[in-house]
mmCIF file of the N, C-alpha and C atoms, coordinates in Angstrom:
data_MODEL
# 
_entry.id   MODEL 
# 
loop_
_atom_site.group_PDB 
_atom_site.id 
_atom_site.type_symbol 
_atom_site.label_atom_id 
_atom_site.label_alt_id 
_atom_site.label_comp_id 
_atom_site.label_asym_id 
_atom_site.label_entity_id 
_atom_site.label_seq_id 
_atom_site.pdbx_PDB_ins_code 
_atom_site.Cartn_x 
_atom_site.Cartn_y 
_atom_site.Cartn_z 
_atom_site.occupancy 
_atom_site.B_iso_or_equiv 
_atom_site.pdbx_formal_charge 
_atom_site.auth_seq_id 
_atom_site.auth_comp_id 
_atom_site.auth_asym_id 
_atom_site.auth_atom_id 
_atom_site.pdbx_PDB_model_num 
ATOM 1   N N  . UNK A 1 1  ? 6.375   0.303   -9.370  1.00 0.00 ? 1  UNK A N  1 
ATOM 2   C CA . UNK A 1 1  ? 5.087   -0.185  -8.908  1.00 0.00 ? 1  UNK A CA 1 
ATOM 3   C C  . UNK A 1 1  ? 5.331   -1.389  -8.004  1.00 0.00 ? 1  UNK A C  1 
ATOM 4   N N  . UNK A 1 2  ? 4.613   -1.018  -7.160  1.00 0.00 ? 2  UNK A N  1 
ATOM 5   C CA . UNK A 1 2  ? 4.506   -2.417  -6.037  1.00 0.00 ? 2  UNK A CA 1 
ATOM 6   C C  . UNK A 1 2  ? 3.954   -3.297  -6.288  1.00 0.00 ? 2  UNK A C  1 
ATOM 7   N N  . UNK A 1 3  ? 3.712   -4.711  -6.448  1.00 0.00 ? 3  UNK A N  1 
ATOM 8   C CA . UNK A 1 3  ? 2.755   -5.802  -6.624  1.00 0.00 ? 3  UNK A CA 1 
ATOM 9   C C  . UNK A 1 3  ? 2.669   -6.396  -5.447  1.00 0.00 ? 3  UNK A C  1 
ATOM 10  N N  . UNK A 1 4  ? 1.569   -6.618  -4.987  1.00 0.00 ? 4  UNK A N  1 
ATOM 11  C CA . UNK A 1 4  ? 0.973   -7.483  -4.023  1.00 0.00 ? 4  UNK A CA 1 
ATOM 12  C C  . UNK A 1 4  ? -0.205  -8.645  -4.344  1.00 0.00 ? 4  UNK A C  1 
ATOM 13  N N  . UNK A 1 5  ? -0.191  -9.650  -3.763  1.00 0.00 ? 5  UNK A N  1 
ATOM 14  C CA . UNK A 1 5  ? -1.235  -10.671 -3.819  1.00 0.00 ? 5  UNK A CA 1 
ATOM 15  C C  . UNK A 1 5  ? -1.844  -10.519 -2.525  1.00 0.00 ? 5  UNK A C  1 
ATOM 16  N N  . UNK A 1 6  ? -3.145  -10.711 -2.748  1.00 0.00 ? 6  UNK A N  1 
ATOM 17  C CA . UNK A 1 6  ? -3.898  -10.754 -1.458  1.00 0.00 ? 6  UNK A CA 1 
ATOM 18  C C  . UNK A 1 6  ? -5.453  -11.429 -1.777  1.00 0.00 ? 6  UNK A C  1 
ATOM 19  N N  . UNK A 1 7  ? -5.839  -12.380 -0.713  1.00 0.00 ? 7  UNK A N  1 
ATOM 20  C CA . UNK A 1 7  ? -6.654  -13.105 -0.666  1.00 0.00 ? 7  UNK A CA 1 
ATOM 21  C C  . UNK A 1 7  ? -7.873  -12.166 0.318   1.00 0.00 ? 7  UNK A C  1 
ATOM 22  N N  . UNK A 1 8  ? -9.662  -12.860 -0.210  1.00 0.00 ? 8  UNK A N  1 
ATOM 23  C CA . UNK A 1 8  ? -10.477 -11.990 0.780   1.00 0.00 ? 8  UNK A CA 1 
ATOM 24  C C  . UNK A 1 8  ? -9.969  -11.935 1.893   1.00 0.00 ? 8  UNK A C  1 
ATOM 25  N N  . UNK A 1 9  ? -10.298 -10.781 2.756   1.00 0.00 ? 9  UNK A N  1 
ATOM 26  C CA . UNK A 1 9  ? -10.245 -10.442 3.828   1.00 0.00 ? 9  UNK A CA 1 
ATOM 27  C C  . UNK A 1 9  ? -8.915  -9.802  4.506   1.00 0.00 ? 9  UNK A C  1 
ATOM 28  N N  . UNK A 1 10 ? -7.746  -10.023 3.244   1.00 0.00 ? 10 UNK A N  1 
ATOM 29  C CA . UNK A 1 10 ? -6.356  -9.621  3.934   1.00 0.00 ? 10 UNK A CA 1 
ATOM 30  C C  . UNK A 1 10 ? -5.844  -8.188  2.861   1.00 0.00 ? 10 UNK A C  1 
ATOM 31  N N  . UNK A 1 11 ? -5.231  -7.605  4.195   1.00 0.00 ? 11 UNK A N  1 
ATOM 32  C CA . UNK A 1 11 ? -4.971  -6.020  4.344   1.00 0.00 ? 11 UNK A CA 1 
ATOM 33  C C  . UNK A 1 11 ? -3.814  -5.479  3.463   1.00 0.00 ? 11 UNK A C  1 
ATOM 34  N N  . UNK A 1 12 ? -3.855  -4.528  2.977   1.00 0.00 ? 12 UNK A N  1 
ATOM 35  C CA . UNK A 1 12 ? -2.285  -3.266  2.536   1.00 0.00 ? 12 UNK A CA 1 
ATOM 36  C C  . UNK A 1 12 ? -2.721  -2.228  3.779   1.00 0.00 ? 12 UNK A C  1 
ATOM 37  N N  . UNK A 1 13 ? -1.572  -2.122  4.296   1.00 0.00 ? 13 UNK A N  1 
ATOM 38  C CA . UNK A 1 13 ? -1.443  -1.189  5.033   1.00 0.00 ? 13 UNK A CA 1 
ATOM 39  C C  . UNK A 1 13 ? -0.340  0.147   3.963   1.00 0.00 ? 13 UNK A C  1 
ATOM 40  N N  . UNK A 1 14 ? -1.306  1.432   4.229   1.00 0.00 ? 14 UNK A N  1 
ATOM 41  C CA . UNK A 1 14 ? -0.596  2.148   3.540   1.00 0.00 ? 14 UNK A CA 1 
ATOM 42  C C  . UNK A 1 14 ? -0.134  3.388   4.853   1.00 0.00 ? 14 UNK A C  1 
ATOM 43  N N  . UNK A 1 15 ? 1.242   3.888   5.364   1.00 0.00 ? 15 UNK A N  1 
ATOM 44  C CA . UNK A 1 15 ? 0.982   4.792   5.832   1.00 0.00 ? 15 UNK A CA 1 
ATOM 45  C C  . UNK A 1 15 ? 2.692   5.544   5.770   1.00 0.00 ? 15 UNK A C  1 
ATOM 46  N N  . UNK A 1 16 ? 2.441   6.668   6.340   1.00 0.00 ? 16 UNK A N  1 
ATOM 47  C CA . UNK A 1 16 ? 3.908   6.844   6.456   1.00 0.00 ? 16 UNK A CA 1 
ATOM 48  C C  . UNK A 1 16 ? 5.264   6.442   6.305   1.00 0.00 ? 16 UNK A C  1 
ATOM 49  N N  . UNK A 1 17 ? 6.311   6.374   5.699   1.00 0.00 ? 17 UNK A N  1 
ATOM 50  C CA . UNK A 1 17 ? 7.675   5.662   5.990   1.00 0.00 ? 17 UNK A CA 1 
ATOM 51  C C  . UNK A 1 17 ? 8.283   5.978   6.495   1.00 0.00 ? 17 UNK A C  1 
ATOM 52  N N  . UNK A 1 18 ? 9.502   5.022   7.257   1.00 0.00 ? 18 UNK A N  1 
ATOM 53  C CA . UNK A 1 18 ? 10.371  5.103   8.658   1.00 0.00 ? 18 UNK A CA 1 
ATOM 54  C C  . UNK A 1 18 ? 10.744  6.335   8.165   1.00 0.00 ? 18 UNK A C  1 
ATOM 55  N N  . UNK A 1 19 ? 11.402  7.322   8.960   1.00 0.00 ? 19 UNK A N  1 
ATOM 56  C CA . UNK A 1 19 ? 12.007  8.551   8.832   1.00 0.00 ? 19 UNK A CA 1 
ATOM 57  C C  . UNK A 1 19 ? 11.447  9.713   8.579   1.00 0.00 ? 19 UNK A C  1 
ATOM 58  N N  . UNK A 1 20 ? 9.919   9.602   7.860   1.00 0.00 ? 20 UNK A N  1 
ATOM 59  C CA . UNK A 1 20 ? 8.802   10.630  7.495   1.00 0.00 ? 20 UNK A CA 1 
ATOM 60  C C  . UNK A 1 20 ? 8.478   11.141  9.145   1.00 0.00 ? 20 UNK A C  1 
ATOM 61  N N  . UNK A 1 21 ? 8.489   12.949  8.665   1.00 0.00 ? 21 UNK A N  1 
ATOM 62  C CA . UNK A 1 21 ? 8.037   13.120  10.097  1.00 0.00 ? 21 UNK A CA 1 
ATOM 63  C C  . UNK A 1 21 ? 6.804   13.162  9.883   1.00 0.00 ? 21 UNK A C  1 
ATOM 64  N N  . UNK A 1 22 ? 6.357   12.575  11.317  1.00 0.00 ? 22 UNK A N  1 
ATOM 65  C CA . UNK A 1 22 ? 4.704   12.374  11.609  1.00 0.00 ? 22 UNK A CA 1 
ATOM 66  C C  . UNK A 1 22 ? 3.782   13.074  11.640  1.00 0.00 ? 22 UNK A C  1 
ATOM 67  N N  . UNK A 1 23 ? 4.487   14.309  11.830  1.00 0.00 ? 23 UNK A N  1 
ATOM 68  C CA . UNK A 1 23 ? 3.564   15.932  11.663  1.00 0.00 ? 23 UNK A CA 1 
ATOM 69  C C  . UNK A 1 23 ? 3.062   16.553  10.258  1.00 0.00 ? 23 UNK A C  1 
ATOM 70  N N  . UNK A 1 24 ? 3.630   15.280  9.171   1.00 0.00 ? 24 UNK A N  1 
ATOM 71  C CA . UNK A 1 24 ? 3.641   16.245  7.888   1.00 0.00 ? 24 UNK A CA 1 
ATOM 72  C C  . UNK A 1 24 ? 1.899   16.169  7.623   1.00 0.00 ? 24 UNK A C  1 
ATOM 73  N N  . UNK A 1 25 ? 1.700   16.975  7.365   1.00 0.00 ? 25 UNK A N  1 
ATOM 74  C CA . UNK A 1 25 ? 0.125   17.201  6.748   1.00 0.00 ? 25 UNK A CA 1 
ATOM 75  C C  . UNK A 1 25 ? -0.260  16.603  5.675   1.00 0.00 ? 25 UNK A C  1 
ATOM 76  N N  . UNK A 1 26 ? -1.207  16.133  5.343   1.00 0.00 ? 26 UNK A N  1 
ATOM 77  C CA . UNK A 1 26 ? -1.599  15.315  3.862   1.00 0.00 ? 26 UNK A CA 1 
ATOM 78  C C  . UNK A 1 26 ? -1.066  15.887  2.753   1.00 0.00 ? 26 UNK A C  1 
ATOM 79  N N  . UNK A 1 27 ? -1.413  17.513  2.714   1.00 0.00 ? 27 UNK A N  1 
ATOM 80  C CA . UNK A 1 27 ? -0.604  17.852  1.353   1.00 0.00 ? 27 UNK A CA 1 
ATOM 81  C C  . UNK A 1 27 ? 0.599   17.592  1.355   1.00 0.00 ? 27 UNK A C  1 
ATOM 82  N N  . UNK A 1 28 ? 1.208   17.402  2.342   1.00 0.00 ? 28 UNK A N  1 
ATOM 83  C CA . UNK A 1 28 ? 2.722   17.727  2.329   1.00 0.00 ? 28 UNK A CA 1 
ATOM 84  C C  . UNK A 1 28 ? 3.423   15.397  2.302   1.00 0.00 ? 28 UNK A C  1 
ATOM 85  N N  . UNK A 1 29 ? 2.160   15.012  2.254   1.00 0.00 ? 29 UNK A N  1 
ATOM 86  C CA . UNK A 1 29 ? 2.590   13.686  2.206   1.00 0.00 ? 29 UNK A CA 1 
ATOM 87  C C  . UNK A 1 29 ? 2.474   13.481  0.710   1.00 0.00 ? 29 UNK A C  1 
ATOM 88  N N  . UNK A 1 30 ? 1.291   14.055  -0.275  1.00 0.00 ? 30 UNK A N  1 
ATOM 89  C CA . UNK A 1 30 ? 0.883   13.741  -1.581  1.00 0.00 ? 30 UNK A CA 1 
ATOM 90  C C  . UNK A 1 30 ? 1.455   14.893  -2.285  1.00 0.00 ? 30 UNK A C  1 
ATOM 91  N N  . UNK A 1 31 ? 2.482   15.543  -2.108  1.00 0.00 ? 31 UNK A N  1 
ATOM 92  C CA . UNK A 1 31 ? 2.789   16.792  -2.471  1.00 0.00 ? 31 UNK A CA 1 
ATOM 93  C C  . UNK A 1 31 ? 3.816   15.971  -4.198  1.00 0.00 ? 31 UNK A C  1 
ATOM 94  N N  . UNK A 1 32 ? 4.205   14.801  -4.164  1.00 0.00 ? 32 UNK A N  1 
ATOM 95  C CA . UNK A 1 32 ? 4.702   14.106  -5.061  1.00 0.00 ? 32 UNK A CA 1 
ATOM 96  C C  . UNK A 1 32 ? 3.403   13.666  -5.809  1.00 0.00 ? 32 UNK A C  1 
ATOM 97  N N  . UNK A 1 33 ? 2.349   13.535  -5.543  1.00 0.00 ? 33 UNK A N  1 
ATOM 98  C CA . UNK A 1 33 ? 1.345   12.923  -6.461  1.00 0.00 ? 33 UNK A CA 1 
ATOM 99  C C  . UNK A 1 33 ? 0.530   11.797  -5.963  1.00 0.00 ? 33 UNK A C  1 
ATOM 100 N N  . UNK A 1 34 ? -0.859  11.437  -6.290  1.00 0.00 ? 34 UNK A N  1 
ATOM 101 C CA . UNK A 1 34 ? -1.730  10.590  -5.661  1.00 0.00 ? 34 UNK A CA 1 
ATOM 102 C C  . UNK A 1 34 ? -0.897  9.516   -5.919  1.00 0.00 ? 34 UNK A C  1 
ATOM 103 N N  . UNK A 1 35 ? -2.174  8.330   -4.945  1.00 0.00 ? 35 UNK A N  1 
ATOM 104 C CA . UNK A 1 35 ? -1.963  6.625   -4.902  1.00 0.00 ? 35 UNK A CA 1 
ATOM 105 C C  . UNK A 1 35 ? -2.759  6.571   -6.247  1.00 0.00 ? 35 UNK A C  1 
ATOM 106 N N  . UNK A 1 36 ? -1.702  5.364   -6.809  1.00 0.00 ? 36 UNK A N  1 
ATOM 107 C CA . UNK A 1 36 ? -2.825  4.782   -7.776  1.00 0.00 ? 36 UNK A CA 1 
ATOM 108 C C  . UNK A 1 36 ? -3.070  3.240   -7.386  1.00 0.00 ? 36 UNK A C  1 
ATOM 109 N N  . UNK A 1 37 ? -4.061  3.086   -7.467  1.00 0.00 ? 37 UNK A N  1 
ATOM 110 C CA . UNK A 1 37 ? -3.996  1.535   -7.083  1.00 0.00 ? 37 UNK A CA 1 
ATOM 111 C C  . UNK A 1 37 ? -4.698  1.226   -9.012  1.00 0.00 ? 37 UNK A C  1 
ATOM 112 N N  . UNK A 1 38 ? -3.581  -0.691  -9.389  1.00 0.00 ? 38 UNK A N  1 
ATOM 113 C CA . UNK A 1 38 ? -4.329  -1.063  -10.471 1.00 0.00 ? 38 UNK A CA 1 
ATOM 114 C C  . UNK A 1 38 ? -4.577  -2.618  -10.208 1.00 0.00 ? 38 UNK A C  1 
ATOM 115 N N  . UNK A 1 39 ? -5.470  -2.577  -9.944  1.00 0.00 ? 39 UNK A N  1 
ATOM 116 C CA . UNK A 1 39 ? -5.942  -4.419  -10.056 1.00 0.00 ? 39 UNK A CA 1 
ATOM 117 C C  . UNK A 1 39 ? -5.283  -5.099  -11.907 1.00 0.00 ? 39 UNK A C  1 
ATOM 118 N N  . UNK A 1 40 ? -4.565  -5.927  -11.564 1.00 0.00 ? 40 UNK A N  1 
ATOM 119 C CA . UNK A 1 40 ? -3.515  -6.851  -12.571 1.00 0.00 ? 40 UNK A CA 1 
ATOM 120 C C  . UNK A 1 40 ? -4.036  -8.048  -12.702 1.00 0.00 ? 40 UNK A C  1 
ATOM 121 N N  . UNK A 1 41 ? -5.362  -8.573  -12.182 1.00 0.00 ? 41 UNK A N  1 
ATOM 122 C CA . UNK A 1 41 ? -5.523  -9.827  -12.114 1.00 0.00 ? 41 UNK A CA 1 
ATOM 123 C C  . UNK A 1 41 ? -6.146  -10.447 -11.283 1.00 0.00 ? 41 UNK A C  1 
ATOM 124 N N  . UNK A 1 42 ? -6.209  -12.118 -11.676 1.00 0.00 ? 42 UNK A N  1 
ATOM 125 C CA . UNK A 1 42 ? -6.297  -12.872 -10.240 1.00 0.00 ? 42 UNK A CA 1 
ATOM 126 C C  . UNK A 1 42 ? -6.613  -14.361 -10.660 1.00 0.00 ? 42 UNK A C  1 
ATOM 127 N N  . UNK A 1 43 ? -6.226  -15.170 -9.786  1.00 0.00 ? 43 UNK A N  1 
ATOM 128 C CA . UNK A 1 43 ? -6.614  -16.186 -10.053 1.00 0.00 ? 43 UNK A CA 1 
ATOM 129 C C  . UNK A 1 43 ? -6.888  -16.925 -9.024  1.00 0.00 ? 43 UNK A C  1 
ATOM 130 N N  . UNK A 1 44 ? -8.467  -17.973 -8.806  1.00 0.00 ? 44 UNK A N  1 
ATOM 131 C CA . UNK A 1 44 ? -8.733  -18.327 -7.737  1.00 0.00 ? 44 UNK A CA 1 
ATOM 132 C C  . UNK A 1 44 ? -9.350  -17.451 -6.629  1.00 0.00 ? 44 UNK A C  1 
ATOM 133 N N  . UNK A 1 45 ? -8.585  -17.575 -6.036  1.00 0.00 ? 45 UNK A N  1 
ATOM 134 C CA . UNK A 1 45 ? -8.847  -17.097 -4.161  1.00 0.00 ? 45 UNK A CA 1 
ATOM 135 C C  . UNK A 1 45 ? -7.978  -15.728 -3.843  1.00 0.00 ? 45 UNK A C  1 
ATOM 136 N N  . UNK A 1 46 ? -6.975  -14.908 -5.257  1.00 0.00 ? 46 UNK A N  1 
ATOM 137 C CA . UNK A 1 46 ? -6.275  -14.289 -4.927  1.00 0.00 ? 46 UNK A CA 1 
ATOM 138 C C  . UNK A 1 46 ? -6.210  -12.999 -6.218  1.00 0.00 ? 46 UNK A C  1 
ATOM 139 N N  . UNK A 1 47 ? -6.069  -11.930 -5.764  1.00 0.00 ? 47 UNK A N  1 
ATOM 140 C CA . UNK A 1 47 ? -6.121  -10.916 -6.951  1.00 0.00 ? 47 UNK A CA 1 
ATOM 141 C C  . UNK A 1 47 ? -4.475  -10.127 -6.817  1.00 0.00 ? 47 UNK A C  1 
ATOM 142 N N  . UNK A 1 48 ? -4.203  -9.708  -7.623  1.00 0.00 ? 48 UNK A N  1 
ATOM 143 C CA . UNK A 1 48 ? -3.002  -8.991  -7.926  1.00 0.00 ? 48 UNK A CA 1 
ATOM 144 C C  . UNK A 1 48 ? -3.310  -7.245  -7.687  1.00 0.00 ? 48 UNK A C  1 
ATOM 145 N N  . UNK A 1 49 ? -2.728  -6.886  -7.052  1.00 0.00 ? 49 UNK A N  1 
ATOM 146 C CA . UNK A 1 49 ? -3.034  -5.459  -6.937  1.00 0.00 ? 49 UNK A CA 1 
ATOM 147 C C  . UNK A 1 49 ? -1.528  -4.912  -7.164  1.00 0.00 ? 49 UNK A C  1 
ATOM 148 N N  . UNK A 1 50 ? -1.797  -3.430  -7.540  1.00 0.00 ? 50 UNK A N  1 
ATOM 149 C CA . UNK A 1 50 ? -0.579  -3.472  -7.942  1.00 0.00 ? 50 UNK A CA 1 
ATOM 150 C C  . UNK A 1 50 ? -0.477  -1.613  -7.248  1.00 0.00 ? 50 UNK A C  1 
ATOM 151 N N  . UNK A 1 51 ? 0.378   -0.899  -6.799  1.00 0.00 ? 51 UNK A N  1 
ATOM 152 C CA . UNK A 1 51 ? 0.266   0.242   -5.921  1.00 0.00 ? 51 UNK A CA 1 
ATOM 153 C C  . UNK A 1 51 ? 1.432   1.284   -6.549  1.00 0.00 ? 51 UNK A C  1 
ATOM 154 N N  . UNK A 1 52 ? 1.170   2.246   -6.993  1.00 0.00 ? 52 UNK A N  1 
ATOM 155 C CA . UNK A 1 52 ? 2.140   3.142   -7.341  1.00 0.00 ? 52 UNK A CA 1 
ATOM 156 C C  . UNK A 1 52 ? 2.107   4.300   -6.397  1.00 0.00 ? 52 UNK A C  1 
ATOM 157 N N  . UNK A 1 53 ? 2.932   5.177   -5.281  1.00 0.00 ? 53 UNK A N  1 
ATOM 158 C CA . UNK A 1 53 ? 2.506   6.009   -4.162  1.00 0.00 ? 53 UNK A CA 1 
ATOM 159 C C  . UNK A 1 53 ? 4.134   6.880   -3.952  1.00 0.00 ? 53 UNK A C  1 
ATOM 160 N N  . UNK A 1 54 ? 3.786   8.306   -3.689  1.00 0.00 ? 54 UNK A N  1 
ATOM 161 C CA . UNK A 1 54 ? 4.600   8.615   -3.088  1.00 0.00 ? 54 UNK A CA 1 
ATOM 162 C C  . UNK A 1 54 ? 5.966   8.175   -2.604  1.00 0.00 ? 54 UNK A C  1 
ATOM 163 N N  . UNK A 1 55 ? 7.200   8.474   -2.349  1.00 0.00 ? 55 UNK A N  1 
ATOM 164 C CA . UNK A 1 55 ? 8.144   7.753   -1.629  1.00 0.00 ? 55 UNK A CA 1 
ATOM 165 C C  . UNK A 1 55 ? 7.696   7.874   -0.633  1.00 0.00 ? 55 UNK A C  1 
ATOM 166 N N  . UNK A 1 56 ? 7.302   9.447   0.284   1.00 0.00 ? 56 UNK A N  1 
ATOM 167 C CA . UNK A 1 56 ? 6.464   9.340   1.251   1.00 0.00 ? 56 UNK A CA 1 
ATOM 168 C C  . UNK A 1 56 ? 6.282   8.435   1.912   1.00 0.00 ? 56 UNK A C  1 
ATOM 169 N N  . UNK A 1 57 ? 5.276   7.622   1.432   1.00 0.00 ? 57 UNK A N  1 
ATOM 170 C CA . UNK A 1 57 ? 4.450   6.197   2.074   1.00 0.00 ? 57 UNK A CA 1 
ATOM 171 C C  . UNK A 1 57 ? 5.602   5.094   2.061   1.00 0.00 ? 57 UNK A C  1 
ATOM 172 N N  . UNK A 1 58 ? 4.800   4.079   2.962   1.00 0.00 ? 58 UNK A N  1 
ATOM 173 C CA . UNK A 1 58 ? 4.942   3.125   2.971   1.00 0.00 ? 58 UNK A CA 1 
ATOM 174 C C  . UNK A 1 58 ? 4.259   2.216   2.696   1.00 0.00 ? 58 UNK A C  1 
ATOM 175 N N  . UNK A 1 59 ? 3.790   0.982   1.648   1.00 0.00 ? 59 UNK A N  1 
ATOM 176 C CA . UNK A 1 59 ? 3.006   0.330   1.520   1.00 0.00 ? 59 UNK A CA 1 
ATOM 177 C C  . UNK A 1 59 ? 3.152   -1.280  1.435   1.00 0.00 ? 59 UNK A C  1 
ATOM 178 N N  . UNK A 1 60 ? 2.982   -2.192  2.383   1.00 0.00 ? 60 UNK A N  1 
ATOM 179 C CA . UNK A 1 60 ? 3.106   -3.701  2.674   1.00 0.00 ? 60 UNK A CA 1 
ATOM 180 C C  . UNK A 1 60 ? 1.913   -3.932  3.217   1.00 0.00 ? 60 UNK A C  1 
ATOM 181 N N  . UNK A 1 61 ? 1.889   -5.262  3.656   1.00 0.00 ? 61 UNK A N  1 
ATOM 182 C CA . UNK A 1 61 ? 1.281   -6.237  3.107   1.00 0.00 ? 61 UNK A CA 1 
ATOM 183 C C  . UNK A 1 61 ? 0.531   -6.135  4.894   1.00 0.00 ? 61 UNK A C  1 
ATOM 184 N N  . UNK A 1 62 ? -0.580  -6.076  5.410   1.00 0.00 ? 62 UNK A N  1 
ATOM 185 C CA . UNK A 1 62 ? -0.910  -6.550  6.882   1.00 0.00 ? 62 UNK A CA 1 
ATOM 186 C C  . UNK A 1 62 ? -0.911  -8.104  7.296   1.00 0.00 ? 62 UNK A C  1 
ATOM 187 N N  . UNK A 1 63 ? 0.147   -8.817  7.657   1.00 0.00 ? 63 UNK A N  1 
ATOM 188 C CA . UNK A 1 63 ? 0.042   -9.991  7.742   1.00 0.00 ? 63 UNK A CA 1 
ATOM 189 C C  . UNK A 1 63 ? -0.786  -10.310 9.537   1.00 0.00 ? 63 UNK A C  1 
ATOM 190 N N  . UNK A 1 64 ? -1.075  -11.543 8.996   1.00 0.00 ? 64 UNK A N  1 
ATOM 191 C CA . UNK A 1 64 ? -1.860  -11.243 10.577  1.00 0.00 ? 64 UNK A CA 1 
ATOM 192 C C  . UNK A 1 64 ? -0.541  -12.210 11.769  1.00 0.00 ? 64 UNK A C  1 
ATOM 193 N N  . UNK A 1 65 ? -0.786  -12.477 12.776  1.00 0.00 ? 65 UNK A N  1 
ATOM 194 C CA . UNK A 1 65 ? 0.375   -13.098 13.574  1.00 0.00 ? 65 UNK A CA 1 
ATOM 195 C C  . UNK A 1 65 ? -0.240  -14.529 13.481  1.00 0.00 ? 65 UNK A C  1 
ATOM 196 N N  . UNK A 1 66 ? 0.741   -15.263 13.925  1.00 0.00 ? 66 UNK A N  1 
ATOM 197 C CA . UNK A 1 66 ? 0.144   -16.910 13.360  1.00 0.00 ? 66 UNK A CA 1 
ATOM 198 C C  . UNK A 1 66 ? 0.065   -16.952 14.954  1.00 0.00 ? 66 UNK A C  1 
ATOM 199 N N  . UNK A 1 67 ? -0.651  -17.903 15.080  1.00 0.00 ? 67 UNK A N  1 
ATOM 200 C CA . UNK A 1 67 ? -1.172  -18.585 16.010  1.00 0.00 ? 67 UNK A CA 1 
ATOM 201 C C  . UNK A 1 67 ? -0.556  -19.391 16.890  1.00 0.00 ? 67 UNK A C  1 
# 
């Protein structure tokens, strides 16, 4: 399981991983089994999410570019 922290407004990008060909069809991406997403928490300004997915996928964090 993946753990991520993330504050309102900021992203998981879930999509493909390097080497996955791009043509594969949804079944053939979930053909290992759904996403589960489990909220773990939070404290403050920030919640714990936590992502179990396919090897398939890829799932990190959308950081935005600093300024």
């Amino acid at each position: 399981m993946l753990v991520l922290s993330r504050r309102a407004d900021e992203s998981i990008l879930i999509q493909p991983a390097d080497g996955i060909d791009q043509h594969m069809t949804l079944a053939e991406l979930f053909a290992a089994g759904p996403i589960q997403i489990t909220l773990l928490g939070g404290t403050g300004k920030r919640v714990k999410v936590g992502i179990d997915a396919p090897a398939q996928l890829q799932i990190r964090r959308k950081d935005e570019p600093s300024a």
